[in-house]
C-alpha angles and dihedrals in degrees: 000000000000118000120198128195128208102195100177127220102239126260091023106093112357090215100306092120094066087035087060094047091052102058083065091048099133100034088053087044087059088056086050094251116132126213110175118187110270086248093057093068117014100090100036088057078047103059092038093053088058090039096055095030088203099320120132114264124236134239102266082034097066093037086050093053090046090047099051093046097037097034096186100345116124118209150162101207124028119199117214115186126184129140081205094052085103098029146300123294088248085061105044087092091035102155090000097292116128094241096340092173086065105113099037102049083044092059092039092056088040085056093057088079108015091157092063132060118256141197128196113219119183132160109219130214132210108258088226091075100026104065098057095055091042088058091052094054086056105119094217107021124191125202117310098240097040087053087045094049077069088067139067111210094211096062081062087110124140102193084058084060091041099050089047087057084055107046089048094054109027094165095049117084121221139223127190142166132186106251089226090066088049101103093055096038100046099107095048089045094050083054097051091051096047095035094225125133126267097247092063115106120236132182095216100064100102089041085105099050099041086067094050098029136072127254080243101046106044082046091059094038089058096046091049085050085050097056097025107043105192108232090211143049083234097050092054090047088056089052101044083045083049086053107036083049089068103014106051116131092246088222088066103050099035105063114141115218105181117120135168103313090001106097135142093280093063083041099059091047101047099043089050095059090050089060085049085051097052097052093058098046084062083073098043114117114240090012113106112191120203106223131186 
């Protein structure tokens, strides 16, 4: 069986990837592809991380972890999704490292199930952005500039994260994609996880834009699909951009992140070296990056 973890980042899904592949559960479960409810094995993932502490488990170990989140279910592929698989957002800037816990968190998850093979998945965020909601889910906040003096900017760097994925699970091949990109990339996401192919039909395709997109919007895009099927990935993306350009829920495109000490000016720069970034971790053996 392959099992497959989608371990965030924070702040990119909140959990409506593994919500969309659930509501075709039972068509996916024909195909051989898993996809147990988020409380069925959270914890249960949870409670043998601490137990093993990174150690390889063994054999009955890892059948007795399968049977108590699958129960009877048979299956090729099994889909594991948690933003907290890595750590909690309070810990991503723990001693000042952009998700410093990376690779061994990485490795710990990878051991639970040393006899499979295993991919990483993860949707990744400008920092930019993603520091200062990451600041406001903090239980017990300080000042943001006085939370902010913890971290260097400059260490902001996701092909360090990546490249720590990587060194903790050698053996484990990755897939990411940039959240922004998200909206135009969703179907194509959905698929990877579930390793089904692209043709397949899935309810949740639209999950992402019916939370971005007016009633309206969304209403006039699916009648124009209808009427006009895109023959191509790309040409979809071009009519969902079309769409999204006049019919956006301005709530969900106009959020302001600065902050104290977080303008434009960090922003820029910041944002400029994730594109950078991006563009390395293209080249990056064992990495696939899902691109408009």
């Amino acid at each position: 069986m392959d099992i497959v973890f989608h371990i965030g980042a924070h702040n990119t899904d909140d959990d409506l990837l593994v919500t969309s592949l659930m509501r075709d559960a039972e068509a996916l479960a024909k195909r051989g592809v898993l996809v147990p409810e988020p409380a069925k094995y959270r914890a249960v993932l949870r409670d043998a991380l601490v137990a093993l502490k990174g150690k390889p488990a063994p054999e009955e170990i890892q059948d007795a972890i399968l049977d108590t989140i699958l129960e009877d279910s048979e299956g090729t592929r099994v889909v594991f999704s948690f933003e907290h698989f890595i750590c909690t957002p309070q810990a991503v800037f723990e001693g000042g490292v952009f998700y410093g816990k990376m690779a061994q968190k990485a490795s710990w998850l990878r051991n639970l199930f040393p006899d499979f093979p295993v991919t990483f998945q993860i949707g990744l965020r400008d920092p930019a952005t993603l520091v200062p909601v990451l600041y406001d889910r903090l239980p017990s906040p300080p000042p943001f500039a006085e939370w902010l003096a913890r971290i260097d900017p400059t260490s902001l760097s996701w092909v360090k994260v990546i490249d720590s994925l990587r060194e903790g699970v050698p053996d484990a091949p990755v897939t990411l994609w940039c959240n922004e990109d998200t909206p135009l990339l969703w179907p194509e996401v959905l698929r990877g996880l579930a390793g089904v192919p692209q043709d397949m039909a899935l309810r949740g395709d639209e999950a992402l834009l019916e939370t971005i997109m007016t009633g309206a919007g969304l209403t006039r895009m699916r009648a124009y699909l209808e009427t006009h099927p895109p023959r191509t990935a790309t040409q979809r993306r071009r009519i969902v951009a079309a769409f999204l350009d006049k019919f956006a829920l301005p709530e969900a495109m106009d959020e302001s992140f600065e902050r104290p000490g977080w303008g434009a000016q960090v922003m820029d720069v910041l944002t400029a070296r994730y594109e950078a970034d991006l563009g390395v971790l293209q080249t990056r053996a064992g990495v696939t990056a899902l691109v408009p």
